[in-house]
C-alpha positions in Angstrom: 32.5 73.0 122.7 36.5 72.1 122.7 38.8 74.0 120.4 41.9 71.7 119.3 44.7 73.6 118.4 45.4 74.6 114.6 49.0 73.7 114.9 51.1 71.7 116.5 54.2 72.3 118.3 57.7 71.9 116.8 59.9 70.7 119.1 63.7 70.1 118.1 63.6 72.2 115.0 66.9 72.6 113.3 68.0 76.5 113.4 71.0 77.1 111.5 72.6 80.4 110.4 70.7 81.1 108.0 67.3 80.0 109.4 67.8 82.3 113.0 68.6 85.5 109.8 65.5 85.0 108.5 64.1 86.2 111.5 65.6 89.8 110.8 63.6 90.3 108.0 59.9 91.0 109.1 57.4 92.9 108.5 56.0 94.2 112.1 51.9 94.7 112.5 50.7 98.2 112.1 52.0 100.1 115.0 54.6 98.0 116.2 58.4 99.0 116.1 60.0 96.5 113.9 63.0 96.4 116.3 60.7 94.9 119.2 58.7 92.8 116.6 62.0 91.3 115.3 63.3 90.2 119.3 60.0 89.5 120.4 59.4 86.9 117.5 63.0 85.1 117.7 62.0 85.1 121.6 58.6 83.2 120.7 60.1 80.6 117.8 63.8 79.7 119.2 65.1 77.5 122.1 67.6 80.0 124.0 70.9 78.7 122.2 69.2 80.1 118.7 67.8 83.2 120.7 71.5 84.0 121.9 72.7 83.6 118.5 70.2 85.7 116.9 70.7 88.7 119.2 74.0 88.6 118.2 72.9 88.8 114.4 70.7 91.4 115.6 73.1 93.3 117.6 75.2 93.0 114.2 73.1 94.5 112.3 72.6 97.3 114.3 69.1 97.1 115.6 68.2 97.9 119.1 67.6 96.0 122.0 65.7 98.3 124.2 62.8 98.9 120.9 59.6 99.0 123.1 56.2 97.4 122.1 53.1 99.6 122.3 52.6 99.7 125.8 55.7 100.9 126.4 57.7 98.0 127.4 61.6 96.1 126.4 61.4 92.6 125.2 63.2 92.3 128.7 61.2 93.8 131.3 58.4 91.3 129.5 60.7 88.1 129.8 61.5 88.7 132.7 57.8 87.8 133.7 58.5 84.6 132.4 59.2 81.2 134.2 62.3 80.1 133.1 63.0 83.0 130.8 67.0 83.1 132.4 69.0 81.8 129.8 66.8 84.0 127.3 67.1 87.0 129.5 71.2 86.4 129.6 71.5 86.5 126.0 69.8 89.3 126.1 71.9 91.3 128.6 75.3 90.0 127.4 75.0 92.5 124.7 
């Protein structure tokens, strides 16, 4: 049996101002600081110019940037696991 994907991917979205502040208001899943959920969702949707701008926004607004996920981990340590994370990984360590 093949699964086919139930969406298809976006590329060359358009992420103004607006749009990337959107992604500060979430609601996180049960158990999951809101802070992390916030950074780890702008990680997943934006190319790394709109990620650097949004932790900028975030930064702004006063949330943190070393929230943890369950397990215990930064949205850092968990890029930094990533191929070609650097340019996210910068914007996240310029602040």
């Amino acid at each position: 049996m093949v699964l086919k994907k139930d969406k298809k991917k976006v590329v060359g979205e358009f992420f103004d101002d607006d749009r990337i502040r959107t992604f500060l208001e979430c609601t996180p899943p049960e158990g999951v600081n809101r802070d992390f959920h916030m950074l780890e969702r702008a990680y997943r949707g934006m190319q790394p110019e709109n990620f650097a701008t949004f932790v900028q926004f975030y930064v702004e607004a006063g949330h943190d940037l070393q929230a943890r996920n369950p397990n215990g981990k930064t949205l850092e340590e968990l890029v930094a696991q990533h191929p070609s994370s650097e340019e996210y990984l910068d914007a996240l360590r310029s602040h």
